[in-house]
N, C-alpha and C positions, 0 to 999 in steps of 0.2 A: 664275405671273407671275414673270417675270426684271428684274432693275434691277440698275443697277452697285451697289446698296447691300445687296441681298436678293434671296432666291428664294424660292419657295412651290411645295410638292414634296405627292405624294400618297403615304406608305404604309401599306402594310398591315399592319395590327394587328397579326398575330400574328408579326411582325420587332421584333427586337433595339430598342424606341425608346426614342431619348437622350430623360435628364433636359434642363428647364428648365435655359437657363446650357448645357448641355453643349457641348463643344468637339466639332463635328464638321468631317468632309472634305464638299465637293459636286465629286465629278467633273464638270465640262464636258468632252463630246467630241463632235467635230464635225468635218470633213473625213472619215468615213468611219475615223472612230479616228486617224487625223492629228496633227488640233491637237486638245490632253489639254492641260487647268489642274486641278490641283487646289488647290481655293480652301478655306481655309480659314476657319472661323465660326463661330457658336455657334447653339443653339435655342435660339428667341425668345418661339415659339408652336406650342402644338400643340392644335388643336382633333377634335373628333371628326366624321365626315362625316356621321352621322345621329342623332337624337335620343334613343340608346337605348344601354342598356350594351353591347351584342352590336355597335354598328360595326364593321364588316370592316376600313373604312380610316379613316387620319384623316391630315387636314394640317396640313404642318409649317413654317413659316418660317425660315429660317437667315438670322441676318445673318452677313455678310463679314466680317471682321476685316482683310482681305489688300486695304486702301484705295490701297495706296501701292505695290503692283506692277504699274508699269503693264505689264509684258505679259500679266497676267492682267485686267488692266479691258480691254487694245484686247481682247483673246479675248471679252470679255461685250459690248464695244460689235459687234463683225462679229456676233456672234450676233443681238443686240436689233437692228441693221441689217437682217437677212434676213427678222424675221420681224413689219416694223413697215410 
């Protein structure tokens, strides 16, 4: 799920995952590698995908911190545009 205020990303376990609070980057790219934001934000939430200690994947919420660029919000609205 994409919103100018957040994203919700799947990955996989056994990668590098930010703490709670952590400061991370979410590449957007689009136009075939084109148009590139990197949007900056923190983990908000991170949940496991299945109900058992072995999950392969788990999801992650980042919120934006990067409210006030607008050339990085029109980048998330032509996205949220295409795919609404």
């Amino acid at each position: 799920m994409l919103s100018l205020n957040s994203v919700t990303v799947i990955i996989k376990g056994d990668q590098n995952i930010p703490a709670i609070m952590e400061m991370v980057v979410f590449d957007l790219v689009t136009d075939k590698g084109n148009d590139v934001s990197r949007i900056n934000g923190y983990t908000y939430q991170l949940q496991a995908r299945e109900e058992n200690q072995e999950s392969e994947f788990v999801n992650m919420i980042i919120r934006f911190v990067d409210n006030e660029d607008e050339e990085k919000k029109a980048h998330l609205k032509r996205v949220m545009t295409n795919f609404s």
